[in-house]
C-alpha positions as CSV (number, residue, x, y, z in Angstrom):
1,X,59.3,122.5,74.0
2,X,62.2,124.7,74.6
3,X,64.7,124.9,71.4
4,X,67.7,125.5,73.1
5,X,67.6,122.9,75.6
6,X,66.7,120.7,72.6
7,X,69.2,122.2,70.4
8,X,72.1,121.3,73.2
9,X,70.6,117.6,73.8
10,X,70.9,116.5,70.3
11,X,74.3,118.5,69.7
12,X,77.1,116.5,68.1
13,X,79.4,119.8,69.0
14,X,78.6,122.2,71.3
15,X,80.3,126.0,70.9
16,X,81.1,127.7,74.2
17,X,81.7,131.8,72.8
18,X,82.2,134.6,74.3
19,X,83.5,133.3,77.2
20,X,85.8,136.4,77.6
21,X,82.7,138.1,78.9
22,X,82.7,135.8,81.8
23,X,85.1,134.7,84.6
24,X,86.7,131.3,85.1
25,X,84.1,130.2,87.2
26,X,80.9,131.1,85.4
27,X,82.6,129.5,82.3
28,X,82.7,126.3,84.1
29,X,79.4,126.7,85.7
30,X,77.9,127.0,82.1
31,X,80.0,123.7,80.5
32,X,78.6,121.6,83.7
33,X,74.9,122.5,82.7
34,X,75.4,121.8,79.2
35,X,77.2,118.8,79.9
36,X,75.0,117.8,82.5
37,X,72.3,117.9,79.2
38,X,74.4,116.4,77.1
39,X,77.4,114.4,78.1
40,X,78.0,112.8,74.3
41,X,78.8,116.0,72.9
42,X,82.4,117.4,72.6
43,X,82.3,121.5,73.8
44,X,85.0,123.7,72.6
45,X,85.4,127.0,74.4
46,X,86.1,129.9,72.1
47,X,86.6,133.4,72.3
48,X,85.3,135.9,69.5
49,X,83.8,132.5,67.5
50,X,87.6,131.4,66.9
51,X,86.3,127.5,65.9
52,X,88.0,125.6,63.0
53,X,85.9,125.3,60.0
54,X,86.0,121.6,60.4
55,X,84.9,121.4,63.8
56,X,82.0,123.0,62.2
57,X,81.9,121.6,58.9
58,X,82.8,118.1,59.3
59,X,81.2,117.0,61.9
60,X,79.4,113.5,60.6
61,X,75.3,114.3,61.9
62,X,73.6,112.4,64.2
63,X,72.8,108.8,64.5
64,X,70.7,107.3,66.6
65,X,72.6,103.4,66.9
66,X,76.1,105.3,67.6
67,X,74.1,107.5,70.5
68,X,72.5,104.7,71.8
69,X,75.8,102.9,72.0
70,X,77.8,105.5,73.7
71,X,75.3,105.8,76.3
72,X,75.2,102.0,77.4
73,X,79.3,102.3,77.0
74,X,79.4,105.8,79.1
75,X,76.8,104.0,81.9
76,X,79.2,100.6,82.1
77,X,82.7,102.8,82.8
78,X,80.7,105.3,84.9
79,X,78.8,102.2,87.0
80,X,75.5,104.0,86.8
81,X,72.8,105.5,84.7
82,X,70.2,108.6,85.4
83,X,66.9,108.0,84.9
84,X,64.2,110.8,83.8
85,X,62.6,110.3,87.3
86,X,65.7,111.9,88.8
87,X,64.9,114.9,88.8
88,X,62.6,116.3,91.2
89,X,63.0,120.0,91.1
90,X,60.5,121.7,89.8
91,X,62.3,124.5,87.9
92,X,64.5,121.9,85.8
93,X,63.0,123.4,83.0
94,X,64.7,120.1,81.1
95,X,61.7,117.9,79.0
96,X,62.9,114.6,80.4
97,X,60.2,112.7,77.3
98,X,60.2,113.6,73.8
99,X,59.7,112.0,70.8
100,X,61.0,113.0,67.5
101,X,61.6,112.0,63.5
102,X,64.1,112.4,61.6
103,X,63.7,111.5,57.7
104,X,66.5,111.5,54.5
């Protein structure tokens, strides 16, 4: 399993720093792959880690029901949905089947 790929799928927020070590388009380049992993999550771009204590702090956690709803909402206004069997390259290095438990 790789932890960072699973770290940015299950990401409420998603920090995007340093970007002033990059140009424009790598920037963008690197917020399409992470949004193509995780399209739910909101990314701010920051410089320096210049984030708002409550975009860090007060950010609600995850749940599972408002996830599941989001998706079935995002695939009706989009018209489609992707299914794990989509992708066929064999570097995608994304685990398209996991299973995991959460408990309070």
């Amino acid at each position: 399993v790789n932890e960072c790929l699973q770290q940015v799928a299950l990401a409420d927020r998603i920090i995007l720093n340093k970007l002033d070590l990059v140009d424009d388009d790598e920037a963008t380049a690197i917020e399409a792959r992470v949004r193509d992993i995780n399209r739910l999550a909101t990314v701010k771009r920051t410089i320096r880690g210049d984030v708002p204590t409550s975009y860090v702090m007060d950010v609600g956690g995850f749940e599972i029901d408002d996830v599941e709803e989001q998706v079935i909402e995002s695939e009706h206004q989009h018209g489609h949905s992707h299914d794990a069997d989509d992708c066929n390259d064999p570097d995608c290095g994304y685990e398209h089947s996991h299973s995991h438990e959460h408990s309070h």
